[in-house]
PAFI-720996 format. One record per residue (C-alpha): x, y, z; residue in one letter. Coordinates in Angstrom, 1 decimal. Example, Ala and Ser with C-alpha at 12.3 -4.5 7.8 and 13.67 -1.06 7.14 Angstrom:
<rs>
<r X="12.3" Y="-4.5" Z="7.8" aa="A"/>
<r X="13.7" Y="-1.1" Z="7.1" aa="S"/>
</rs>
This chain:
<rs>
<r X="-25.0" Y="-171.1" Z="150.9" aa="X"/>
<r X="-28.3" Y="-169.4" Z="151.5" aa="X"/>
<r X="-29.0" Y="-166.8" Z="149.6" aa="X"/>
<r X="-28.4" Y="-163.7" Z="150.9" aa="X"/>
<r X="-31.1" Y="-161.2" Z="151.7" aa="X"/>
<r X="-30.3" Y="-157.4" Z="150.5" aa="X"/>
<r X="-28.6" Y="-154.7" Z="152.6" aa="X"/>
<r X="-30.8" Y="-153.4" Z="154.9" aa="X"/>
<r X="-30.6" Y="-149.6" Z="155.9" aa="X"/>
<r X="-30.0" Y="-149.6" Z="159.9" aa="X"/>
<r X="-32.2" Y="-149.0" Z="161.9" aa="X"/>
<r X="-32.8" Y="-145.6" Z="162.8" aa="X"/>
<r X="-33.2" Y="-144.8" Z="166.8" aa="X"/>
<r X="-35.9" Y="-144.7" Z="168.1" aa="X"/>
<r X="-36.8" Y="-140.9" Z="169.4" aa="X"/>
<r X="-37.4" Y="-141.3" Z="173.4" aa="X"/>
<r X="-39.8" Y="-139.9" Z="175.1" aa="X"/>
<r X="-38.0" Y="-137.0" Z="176.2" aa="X"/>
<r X="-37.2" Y="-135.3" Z="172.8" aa="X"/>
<r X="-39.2" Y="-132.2" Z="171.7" aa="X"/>
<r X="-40.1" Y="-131.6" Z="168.9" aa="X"/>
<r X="-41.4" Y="-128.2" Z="167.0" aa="X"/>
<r X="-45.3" Y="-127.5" Z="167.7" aa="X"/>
<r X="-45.1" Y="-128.3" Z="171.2" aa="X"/>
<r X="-47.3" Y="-127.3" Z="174.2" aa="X"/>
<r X="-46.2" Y="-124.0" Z="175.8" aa="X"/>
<r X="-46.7" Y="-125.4" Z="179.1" aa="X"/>
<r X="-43.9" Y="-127.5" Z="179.0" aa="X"/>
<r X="-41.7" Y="-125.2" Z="177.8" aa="X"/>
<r X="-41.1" Y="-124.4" Z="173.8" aa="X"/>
<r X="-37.7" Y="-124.7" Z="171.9" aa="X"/>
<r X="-35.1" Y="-122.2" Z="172.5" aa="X"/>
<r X="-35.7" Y="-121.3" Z="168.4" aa="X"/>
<r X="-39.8" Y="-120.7" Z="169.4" aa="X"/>
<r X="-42.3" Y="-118.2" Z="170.9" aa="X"/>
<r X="-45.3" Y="-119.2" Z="172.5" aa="X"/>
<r X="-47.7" Y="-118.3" Z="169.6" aa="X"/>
<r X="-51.7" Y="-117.2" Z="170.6" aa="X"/>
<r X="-53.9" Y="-116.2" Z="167.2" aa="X"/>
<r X="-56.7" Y="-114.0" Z="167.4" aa="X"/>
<r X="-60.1" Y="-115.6" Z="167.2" aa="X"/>
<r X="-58.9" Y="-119.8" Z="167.7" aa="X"/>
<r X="-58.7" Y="-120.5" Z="171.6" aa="X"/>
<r X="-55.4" Y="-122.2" Z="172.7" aa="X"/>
<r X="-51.7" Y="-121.7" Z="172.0" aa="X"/>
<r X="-48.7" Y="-123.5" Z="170.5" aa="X"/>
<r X="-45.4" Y="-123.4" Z="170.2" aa="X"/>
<r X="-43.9" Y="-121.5" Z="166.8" aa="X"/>
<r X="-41.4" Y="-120.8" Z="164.6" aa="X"/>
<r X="-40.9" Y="-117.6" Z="162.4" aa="X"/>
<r X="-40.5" Y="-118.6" Z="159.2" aa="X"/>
<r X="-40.2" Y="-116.9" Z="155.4" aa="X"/>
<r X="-42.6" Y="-118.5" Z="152.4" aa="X"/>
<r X="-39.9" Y="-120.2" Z="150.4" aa="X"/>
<r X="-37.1" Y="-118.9" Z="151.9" aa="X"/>
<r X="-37.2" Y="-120.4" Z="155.4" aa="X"/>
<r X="-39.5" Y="-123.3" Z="155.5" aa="X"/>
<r X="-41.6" Y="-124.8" Z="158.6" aa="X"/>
<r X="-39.5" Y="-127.3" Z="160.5" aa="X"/>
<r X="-41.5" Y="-130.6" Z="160.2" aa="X"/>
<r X="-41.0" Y="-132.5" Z="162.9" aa="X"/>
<r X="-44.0" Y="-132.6" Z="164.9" aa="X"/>
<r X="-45.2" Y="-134.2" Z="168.1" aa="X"/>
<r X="-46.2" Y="-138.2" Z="167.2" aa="X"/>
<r X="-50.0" Y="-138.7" Z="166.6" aa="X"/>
<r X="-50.2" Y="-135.2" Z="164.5" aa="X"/>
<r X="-50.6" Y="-135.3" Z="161.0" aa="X"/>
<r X="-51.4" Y="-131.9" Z="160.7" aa="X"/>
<r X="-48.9" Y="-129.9" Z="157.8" aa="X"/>
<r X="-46.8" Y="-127.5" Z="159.0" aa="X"/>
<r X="-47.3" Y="-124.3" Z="157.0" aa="X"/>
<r X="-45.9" Y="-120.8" Z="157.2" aa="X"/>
<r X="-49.3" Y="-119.9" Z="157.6" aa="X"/>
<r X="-49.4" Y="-116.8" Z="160.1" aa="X"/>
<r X="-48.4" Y="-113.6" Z="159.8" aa="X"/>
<r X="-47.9" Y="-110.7" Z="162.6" aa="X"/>
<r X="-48.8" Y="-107.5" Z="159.9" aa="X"/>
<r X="-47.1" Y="-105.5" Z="163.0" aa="X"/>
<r X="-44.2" Y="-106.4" Z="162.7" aa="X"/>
<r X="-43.5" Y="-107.9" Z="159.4" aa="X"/>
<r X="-43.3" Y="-111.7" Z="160.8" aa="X"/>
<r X="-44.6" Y="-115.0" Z="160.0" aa="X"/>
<r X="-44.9" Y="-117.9" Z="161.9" aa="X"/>
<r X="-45.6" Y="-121.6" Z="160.9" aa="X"/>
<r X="-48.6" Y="-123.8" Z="162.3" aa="X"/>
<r X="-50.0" Y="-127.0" Z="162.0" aa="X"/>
<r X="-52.9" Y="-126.7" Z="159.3" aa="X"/>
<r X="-56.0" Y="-129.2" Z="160.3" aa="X"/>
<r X="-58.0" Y="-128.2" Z="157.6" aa="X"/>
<r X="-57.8" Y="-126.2" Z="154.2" aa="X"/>
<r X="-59.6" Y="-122.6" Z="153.6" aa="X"/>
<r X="-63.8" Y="-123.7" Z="153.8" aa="X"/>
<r X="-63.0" Y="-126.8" Z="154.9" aa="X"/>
<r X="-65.5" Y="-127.8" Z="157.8" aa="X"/>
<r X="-64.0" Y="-128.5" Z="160.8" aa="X"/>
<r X="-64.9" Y="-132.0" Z="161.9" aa="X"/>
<r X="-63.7" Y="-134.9" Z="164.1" aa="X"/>
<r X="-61.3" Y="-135.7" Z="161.5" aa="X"/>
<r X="-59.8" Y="-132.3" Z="161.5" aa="X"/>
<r X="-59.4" Y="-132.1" Z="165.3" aa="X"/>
<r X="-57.7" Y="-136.1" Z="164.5" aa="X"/>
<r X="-54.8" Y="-134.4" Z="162.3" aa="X"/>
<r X="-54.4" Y="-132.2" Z="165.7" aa="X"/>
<r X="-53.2" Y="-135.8" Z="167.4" aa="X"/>
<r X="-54.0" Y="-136.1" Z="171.4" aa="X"/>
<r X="-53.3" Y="-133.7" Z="172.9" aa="X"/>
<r X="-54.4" Y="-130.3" Z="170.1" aa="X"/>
<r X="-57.5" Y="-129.6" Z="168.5" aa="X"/>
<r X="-58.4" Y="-128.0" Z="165.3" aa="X"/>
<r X="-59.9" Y="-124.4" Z="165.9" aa="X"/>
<r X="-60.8" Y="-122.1" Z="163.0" aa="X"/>
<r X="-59.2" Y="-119.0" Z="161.9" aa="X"/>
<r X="-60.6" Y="-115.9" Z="160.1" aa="X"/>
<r X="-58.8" Y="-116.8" Z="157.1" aa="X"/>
<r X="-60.8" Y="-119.8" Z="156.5" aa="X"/>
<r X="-58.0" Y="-122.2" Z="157.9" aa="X"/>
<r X="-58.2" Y="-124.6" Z="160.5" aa="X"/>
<r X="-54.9" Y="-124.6" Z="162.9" aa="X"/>
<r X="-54.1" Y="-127.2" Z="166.0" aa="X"/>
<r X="-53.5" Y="-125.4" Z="169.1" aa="X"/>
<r X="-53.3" Y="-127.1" Z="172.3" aa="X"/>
<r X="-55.8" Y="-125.8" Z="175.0" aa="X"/>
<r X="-55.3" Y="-123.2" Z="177.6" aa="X"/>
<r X="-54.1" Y="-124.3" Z="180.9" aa="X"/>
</rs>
């Protein structure tokens, strides 16, 4: 008999098209959990989730091509709120092509007061 080849884990669907993901463009509508998220100073918007540091992580799926983290990484002092974002580049980090390549296609890496670099998707 031939030998036989170890178990292999199925094969996990692949997502279609169609699925959203967190991070998405405002555009085409956000998840019901998200707000359409604008930060001061860094041109664009994206899709975000409120979030707690530690407590209530970033979701982390992401739209495919962005290898951006997510990171609770903005807060709204106002009202006592954070919300996650995809971080392109660390605190003094330039931002260069490679940053705005973490961003995937359609986002690009924009600087934020904080030193930060965050993908937003440009204004329609």
């Amino acid at each position: 008999a031939p030998p036989s080849a170890p178990a292999a884990a199925p094969p996990s669907p692949a997502p279609s098209p169609a699925k959203k993901t967190h991070y998405g463009n405002p555009s085409a509508g956000c998840l019901p959990s998200e707000l359409a998220v604008e930060v001061q100073g860094a041109p664009g918007d994206f899709c975000s989730s409120k979030c707690t540091p530690l407590f209530h992580p970033c979701p982390r799926d992401k739209p495919s091509g962005v290898l951006a983290m997510p990171m609770c990484a903005l807060t709204d002092q106002a009202h006592g709120v954070s919300y996650c974002a995809l971080i392109c580049a660390k605190v003094g980090e330039p931002i260069t092509d490679e940053s705005h390549g973490m961003c995937g296609a359609s986002m690009s890496c924009q600087p934020l007061q904080g030193g930060v670099g965050i993908c937003t998707y440009p204004e329609a």
